[in-house]
C-alpha positions as CSV (number, residue, x, y, z in Angstrom):
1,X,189.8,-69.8,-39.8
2,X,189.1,-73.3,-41.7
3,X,191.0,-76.3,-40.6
4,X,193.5,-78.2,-42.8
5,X,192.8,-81.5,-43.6
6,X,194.9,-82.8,-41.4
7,X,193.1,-81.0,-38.4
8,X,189.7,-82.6,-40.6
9,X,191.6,-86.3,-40.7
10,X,191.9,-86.4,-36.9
11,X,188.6,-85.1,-36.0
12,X,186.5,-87.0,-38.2
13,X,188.6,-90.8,-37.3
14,X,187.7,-89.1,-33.5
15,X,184.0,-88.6,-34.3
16,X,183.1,-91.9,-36.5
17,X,183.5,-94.6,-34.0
18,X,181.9,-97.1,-36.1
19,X,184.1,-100.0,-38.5
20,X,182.8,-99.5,-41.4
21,X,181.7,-103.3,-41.1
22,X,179.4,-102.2,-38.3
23,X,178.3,-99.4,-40.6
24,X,177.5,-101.6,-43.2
25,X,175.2,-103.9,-41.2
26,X,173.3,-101.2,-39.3
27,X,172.5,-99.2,-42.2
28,X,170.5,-102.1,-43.6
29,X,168.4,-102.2,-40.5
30,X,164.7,-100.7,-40.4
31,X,165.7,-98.6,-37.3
32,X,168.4,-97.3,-39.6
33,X,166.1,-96.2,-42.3
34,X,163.3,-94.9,-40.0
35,X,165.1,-92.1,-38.8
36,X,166.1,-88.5,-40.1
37,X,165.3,-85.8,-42.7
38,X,164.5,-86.8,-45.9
39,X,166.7,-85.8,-48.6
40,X,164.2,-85.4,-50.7
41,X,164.5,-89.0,-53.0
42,X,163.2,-91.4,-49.7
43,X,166.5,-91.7,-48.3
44,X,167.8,-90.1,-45.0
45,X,170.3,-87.7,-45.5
46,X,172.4,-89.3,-42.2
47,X,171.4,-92.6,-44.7
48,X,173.5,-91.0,-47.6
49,X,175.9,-89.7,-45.7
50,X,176.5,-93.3,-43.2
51,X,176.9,-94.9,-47.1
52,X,179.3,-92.0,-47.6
53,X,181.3,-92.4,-45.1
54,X,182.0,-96.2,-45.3
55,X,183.4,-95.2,-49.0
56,X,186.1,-92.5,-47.3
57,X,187.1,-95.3,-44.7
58,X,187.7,-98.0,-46.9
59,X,190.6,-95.5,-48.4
60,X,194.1,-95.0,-47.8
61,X,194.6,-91.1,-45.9
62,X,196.8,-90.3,-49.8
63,X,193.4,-91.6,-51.8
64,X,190.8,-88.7,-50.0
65,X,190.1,-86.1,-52.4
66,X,188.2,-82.7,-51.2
67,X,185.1,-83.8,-51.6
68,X,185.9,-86.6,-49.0
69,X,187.2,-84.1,-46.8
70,X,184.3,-81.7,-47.1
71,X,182.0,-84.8,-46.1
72,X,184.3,-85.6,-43.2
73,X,184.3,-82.0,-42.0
74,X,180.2,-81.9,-42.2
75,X,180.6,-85.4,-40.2
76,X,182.3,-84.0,-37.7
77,X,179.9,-80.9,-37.3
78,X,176.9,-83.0,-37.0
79,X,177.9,-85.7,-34.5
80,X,179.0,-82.7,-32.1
81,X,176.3,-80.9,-32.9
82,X,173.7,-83.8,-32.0
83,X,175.9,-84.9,-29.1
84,X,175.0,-81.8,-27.4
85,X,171.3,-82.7,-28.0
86,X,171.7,-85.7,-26.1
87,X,167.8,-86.4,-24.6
88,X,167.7,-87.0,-20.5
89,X,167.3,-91.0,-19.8
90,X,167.8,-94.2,-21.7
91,X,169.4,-93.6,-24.8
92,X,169.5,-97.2,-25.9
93,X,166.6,-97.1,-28.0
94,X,165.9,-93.7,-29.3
95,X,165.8,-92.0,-32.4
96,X,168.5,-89.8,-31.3
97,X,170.9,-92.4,-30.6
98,X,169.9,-94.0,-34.1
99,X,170.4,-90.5,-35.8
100,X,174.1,-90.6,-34.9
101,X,174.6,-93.8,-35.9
102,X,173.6,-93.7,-39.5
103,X,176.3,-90.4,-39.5
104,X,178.8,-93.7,-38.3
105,X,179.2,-92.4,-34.2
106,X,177.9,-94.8,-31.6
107,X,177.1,-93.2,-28.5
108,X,176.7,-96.5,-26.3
109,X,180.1,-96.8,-27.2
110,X,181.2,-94.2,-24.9
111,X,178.6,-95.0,-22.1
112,X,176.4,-97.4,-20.7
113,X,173.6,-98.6,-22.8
């Protein structure tokens, strides 16, 4: 059964706990660019996809097309995918946490770091 958009909407402004302000500034950050596959051109694809979604939440909800939702579902599947990879220890400093943050979901936002 696929979701609607609106079940998409929710789930994705659930997942991405980054401004996109915050985005912005970490994605410029070596630790940022270090990490994750390679698309292919030198750029992560959690690189693209961080760029990506600071473009969907700079729009209004009636401005996303189905493109933006597609991303947002694939979002969503990735941060709860990699959430449930999360490494024993410190996650402060580790790729994994860095992973999730280029796809815009802080995890020391929801525990101690």
């Amino acid at each position: 059964m696929s979701k609607s958009n609106e079940e998409i909407y929710q789930e994705f402004y659930d997942a991405v706990n980054m401004a996109p302000s915050e985005l912005e500034d970490w994605l410029k950050t070596d630790k940022s660019k270090n990490v994750g596959q390679d698309s292919g051109d030198g750029e992560a694809i959690g690189h693209k996809s961080g760029k990506r979604i600071i473009e969907i939440k700079k729009k209004n909800k009636d401005e996303l097309t189905n493109d933006d939702y597609s991303h947002m579902n694939k979002v969503v599947g990735y941060v709860n995918r990699h959430k449930a990879q999360k490494p024993d220890g410190e996650i402060k400093d580790t790729d994994w946490r860095y992973s999730l943050k280029n796809w815009g979901h802080d995890p020391c936002k929801e525990a101690d770091c």
